[in-house]
C-alpha positions in Angstrom: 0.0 0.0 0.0 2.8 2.3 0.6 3.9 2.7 -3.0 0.2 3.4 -3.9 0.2 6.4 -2.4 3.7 7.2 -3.4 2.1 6.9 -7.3 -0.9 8.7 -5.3 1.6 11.6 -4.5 2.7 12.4 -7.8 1.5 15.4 -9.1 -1.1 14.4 -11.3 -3.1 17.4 -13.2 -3.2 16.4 -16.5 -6.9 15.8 -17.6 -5.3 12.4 -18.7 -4.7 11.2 -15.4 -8.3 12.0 -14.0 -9.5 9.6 -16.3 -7.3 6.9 -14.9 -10.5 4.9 -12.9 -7.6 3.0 -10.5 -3.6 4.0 -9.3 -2.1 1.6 -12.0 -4.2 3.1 -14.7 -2.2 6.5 -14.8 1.1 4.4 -15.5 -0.9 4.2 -19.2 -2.5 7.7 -19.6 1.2 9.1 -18.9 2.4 7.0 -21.9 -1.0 8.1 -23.9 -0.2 11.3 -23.0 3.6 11.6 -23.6 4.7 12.1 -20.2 7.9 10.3 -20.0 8.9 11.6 -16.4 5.5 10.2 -15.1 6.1 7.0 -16.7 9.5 6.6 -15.6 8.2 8.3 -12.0 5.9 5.7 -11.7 7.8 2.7 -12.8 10.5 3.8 -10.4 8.1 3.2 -7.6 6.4 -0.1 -8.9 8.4 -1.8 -12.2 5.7 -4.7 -11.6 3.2 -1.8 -13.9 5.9 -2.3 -16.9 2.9 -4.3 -18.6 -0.3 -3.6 -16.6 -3.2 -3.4 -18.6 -6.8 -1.5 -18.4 -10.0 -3.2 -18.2 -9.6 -3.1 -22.1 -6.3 -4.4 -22.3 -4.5 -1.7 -23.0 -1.2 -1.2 -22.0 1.3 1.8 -21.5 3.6 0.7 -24.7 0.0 -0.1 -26.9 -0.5 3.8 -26.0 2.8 4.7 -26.6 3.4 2.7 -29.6 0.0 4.3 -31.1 0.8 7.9 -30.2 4.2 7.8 -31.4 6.1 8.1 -28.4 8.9 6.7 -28.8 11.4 7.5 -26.0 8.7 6.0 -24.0 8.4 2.7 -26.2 11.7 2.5 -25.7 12.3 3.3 -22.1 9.2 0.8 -21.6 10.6 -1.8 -23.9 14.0 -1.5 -21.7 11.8 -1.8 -18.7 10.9 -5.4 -19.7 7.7 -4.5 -21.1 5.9 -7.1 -23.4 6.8 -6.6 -27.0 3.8 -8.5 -27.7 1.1 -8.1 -24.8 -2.6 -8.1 -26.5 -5.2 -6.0 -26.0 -8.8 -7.5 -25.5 -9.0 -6.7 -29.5 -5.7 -8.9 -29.4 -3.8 -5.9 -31.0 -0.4 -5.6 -30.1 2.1 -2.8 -29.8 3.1 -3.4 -33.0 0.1 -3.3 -34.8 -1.7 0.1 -33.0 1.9 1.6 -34.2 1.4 0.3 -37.8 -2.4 1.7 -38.2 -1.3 5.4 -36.9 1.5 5.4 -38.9 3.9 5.5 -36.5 6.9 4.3 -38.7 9.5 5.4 -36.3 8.1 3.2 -33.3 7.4 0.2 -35.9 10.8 0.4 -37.2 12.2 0.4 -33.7 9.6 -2.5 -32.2 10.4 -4.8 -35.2 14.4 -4.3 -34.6 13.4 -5.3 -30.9 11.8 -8.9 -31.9 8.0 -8.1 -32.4 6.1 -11.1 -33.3 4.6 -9.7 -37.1 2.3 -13.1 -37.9 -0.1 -12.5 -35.1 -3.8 -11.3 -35.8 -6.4 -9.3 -34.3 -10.6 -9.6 -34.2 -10.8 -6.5 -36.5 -12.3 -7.9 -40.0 -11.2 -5.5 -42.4 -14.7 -4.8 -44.9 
């Protein structure tokens, strides 16, 4: 409980983070948002969020990956985090990077080992 309300302590105004509905939530609205610092902030106090997910499935290097982030894909990637962790969708890191566009973050997840033959439930019409 103590290093909830060290993550509790952080200064949190960002509209992102008062959508985060529990503590561990905010570790993936930072890396939505692009706020290294929080993300490294709050993996500095519990590493065990590197690949915590929302009640969707979403994790902080899905967000990142989509957003383009990518000093936090990589800080998160060197944190241990899941190069291939699904989403409920099963949508990977990889693939949220590839439908935004994000060619910098695909370039740099594929050079890090990202499985490319897996599929997700969208059916393309």
């Amino acid at each position: 409980m103590e290093q909830f309300s060290q993550i509790r302590n952080i200064q949190l105004e960002d509209e992102v983070f008062r959508r985060a509905s529990c503590e561990q939530s905010r570790i993936v609205y930072a890396a939505e948002s692009g706020d290294l610092l929080q993300v490294q902030r709050i993996l500095k106090i519990r590493p065990n969020l590197v690949n915590w997910t929302t009640s969707a499935c979403w994790s902080a290097l899905h967000m990142a990956s989509r957003f383009g982030h990518l000093d936090i894909v990589k800080f998160l990637v060197q944190s241990g985090a899941d190069l291939n962790i699904l989403s409920y969708s099963k949508s990977t890191p990889l693939m949220e990077a590839t439908a935004a566009g994000q060619i910098d973050c695909v370039r740099f997840l594929l050079k890090k080992g990202c499985k490319v033959n897996l599929h997700d439930t969208t059916e393309l019409k």
